[in-house]
C-alpha positions as CSV (number, residue, x, y, z in Angstrom):
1,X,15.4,3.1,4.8
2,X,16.9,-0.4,5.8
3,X,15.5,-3.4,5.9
4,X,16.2,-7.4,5.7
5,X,15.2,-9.7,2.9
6,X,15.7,-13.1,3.1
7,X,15.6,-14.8,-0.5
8,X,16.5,-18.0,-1.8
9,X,20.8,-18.3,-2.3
10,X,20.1,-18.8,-6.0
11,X,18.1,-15.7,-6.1
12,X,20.6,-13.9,-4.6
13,X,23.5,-14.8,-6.9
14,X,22.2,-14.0,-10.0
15,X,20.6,-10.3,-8.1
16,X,24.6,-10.0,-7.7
17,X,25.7,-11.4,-11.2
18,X,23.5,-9.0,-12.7
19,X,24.6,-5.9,-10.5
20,X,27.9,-6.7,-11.4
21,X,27.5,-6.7,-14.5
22,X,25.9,-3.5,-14.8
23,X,28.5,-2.0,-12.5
24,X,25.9,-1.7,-9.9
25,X,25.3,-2.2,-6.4
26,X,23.3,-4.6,-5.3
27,X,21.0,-1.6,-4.1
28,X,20.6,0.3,-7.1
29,X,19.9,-3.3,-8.9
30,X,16.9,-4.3,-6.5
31,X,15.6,-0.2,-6.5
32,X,15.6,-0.1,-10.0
33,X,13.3,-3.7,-10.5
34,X,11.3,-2.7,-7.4
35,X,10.4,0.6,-9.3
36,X,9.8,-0.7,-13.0
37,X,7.8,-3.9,-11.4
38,X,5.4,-0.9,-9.5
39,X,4.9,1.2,-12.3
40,X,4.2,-1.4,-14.6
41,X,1.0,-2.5,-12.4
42,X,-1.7,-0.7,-12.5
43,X,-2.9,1.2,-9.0
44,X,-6.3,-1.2,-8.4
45,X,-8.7,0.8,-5.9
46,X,-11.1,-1.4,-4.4
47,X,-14.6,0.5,-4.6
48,X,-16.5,1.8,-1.6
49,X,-18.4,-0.5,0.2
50,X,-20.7,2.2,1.9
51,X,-22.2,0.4,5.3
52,X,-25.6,2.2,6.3
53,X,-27.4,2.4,9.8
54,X,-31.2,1.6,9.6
55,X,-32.9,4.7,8.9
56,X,-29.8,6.2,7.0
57,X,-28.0,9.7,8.3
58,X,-29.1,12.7,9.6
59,X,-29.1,15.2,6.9
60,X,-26.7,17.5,8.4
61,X,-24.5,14.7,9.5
62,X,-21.8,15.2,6.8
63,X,-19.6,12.1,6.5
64,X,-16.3,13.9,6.2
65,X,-16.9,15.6,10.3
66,X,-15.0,12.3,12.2
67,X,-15.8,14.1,15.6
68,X,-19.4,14.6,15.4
69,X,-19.7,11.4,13.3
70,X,-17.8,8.9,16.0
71,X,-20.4,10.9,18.5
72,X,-23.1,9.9,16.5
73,X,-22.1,6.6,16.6
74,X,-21.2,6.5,19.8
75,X,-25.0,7.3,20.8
76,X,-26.7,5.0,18.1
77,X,-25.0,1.9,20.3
């Protein structure tokens, strides 16, 4: 996929330095740091933040049914 970046000219040369350097393009240069930078964080999940109606759920209202669940909704309003 394409796309524009627009960094700072310093930034920039040395990407190209450095890809030279290594015989690379600056492609494979900027793929290969966006990869290692990735892996190296760890994947933070935020935790579910369940939001309840007053009374709670009907107990065959199963939460994973988005059709009968937006209807129920739709008729608590």
């Amino acid at each position: 996929m394409k796309t524009t970046l627009e960094l700072p000219d310093e930034l920039l040369i040395a990407a190209k330095r450095a890809a030279l350097e290594r015989r690379w393009t600056l492609r494979r240069l900027v793929e290969v740091a966006l990869r290692q930078e990735l892996a190296a964080r760890p994947k933070r999940r935020r935790p579910a933040r369940w939001i309840t109606a007053p009374g709670g759920l009907p107990a065959d209202l199963g939460l994973a049914d988005r059709e009968r669940m937006r209807e129920w909704i739709e008729r608590q309003g």
